[in-house]
C-alpha positions, 0 to 999 in steps of 0.5 A: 549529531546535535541536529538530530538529537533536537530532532529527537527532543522534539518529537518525543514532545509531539509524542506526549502530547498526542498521547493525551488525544491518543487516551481520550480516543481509546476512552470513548471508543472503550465506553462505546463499546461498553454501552453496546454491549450493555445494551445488547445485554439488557435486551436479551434479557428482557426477551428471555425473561419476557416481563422484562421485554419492554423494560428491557427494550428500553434500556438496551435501546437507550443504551445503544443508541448511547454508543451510537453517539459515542461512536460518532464522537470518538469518529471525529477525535480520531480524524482529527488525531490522525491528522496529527500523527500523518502531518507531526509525526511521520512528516517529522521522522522522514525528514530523518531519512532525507530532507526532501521527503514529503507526505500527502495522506489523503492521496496516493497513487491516481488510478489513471497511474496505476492502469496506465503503468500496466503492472496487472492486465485486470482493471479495477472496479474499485480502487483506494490509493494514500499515503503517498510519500515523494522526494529526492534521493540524489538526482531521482525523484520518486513517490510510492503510496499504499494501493488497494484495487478490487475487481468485482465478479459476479455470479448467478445463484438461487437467491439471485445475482452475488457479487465476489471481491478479487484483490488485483493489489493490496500493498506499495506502488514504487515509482521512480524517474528512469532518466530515459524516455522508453519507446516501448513497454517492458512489463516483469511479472512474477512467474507463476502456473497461469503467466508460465502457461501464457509464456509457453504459449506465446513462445511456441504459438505466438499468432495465439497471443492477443497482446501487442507484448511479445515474450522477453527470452533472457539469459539470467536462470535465476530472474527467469525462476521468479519472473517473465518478461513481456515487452512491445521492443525486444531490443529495448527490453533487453537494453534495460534489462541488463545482466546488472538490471537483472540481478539488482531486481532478483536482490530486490525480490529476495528482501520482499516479502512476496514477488514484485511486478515491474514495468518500464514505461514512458520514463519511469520505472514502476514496482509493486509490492504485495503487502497486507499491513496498513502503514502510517497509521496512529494506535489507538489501544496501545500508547504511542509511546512505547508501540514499535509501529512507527519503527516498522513504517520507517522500515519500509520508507528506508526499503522504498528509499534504497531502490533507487542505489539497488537499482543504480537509477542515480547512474545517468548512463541514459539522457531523455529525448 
């Protein structure tokens, strides 16, 4: 209780002081805007009037280039204020949860990971990763980072090629030790109109499947609602999709906000989950001191942290080879 209370003294320190660099953001960025505006203003005005053009050119340009500089200035102060908030703040609450948490906020998840861990059959065309945070929680480590990966499209119109952006994941990555070395792939996908039509045609004419991965056929109605299941070992598949297994993940689902994908591979357990805020990042127009946000990003650290009890990876019933 002690321990915790000087944790809390001590933070709420950190908070004072990084809400004086918090203000002086916010200011320069609201003179900035100002400036802008203002400048934007005086030249349309000066158009309007148009004795005024030149003046008004002037003006508004001066004034605009003003916010320019600003921009750039409140730019600066705001990296190195975020840099304060990732490495002071959110290092000191996660150790609230657990000792062993740790946060890299300029790295996330590689991409060769992402690929590799063959959550989505669309490789991205681009792809951003941080916020990666890691640890322990008993005898499994883990990591999960926020992840946005894009795959592009493109089409042929009168004004010539247009380019179309297509979010293949916007959200969390969980990644977690299995203790086993799986020998296949075993990928959990959730159950919409185009994975039930792929499902149905792998059943009933599988010499069309074009993957490796053959369709799982398992008993729990309710994991077969919201997923199907494609694995390279139907024994192994069912080895770790045990009843037990089942339910958990359907436990899972349900506390998130939309439908997770799972896969098992090499010796890990992989889990994405589609998410639209950004996590982890300082305010800028609201005081730090009295904002929920950091509450809602600790939300998510306890839900990624639970995982590994609501998938019992702490019970070792498996040793790697």
């Amino acid at each position: 209780m002690a321990e915790e209370t000087a944790t809390g003294a001590s933070l709420q320190i950190i908070l004072n002081e990084l809400e004086i660099q918090r203000k002086k953001v916010s200011d320069i960025k609201t003179k900035a805007y100002l400036f802008l505006a203002g400048g934007v203003i005086l030249i349309a005005i000066g158009v309007l009037l148009g004795s005024l053009m030149i003046a008004g050119a002037i003006s508004g340009g001066a004034s605009i280039i003003t916010s320019i500089v600003l921009f750039s200035n409140s730019s600066q102060k705001f990296n190195d204020y975020r840099h304060e908030f990732k490495q002071r703040v959110v290092a000191t609450v996660l150790k609230s949860i657990d000792p062993s948490l740790e946060i890299e906020y300029k790295y996330g998840l590689p991409e060769s990971d992402f690929i590799n861990s063959q959550l989505f059959t669309q490789r991205p065309d681009r792809y951003r990763s941080q916020d990666q945070i890691y640890g322990n929680a008993g005898k499994t480590r883990f990591s999960f980072s926020e992840v946005h990966a894009e795959y592009k499209t493109e089409t042929q119109t009168k004004n010539g090629r247009q380019e179309h952006w297509h979010t293949i994941l916007k959200g969390i990555v969980f990644c977690a030790d299995f203790n086993k070395h799986f020998n296949g792939l075993t990928v959990v996908k959730p159950k919409d109109m185009g994975s039930a039509l792929g499902a149905w045609i792998s059943d009933k004419m599988p010499i069309f499947s074009s993957s490796s991965k053959q369709l799982v056929k398992l008993e729990n109605i309710e994991f077969n609602k919201a997923f199907v299941t494609y694995s390279t070992d139907q024994v192994e598949a069912r080895y770790i999709l045990t009843p037990a297994m089942m339910e958990r993940l359907c436990e899972l689902n349900d506390k998130s906000a939309a439908t997770i994908s799972v896969s098992f591979i090499g010796s890990y357990v992989y889990i994405a989950f589609p998410l639209e805020k950004d996590y982890f990042e300082p305010p800028v127009f609201k005081s730090l001191l009295t904002t929920k946000s950091l509450d809602e990003d600790l939300s998510i650290v306890r839900f990624m942290y639970a995982i590994i009890s609501e998938l019992d990876l702490n019970t070792r019933i498996w040793g790697k080879e």
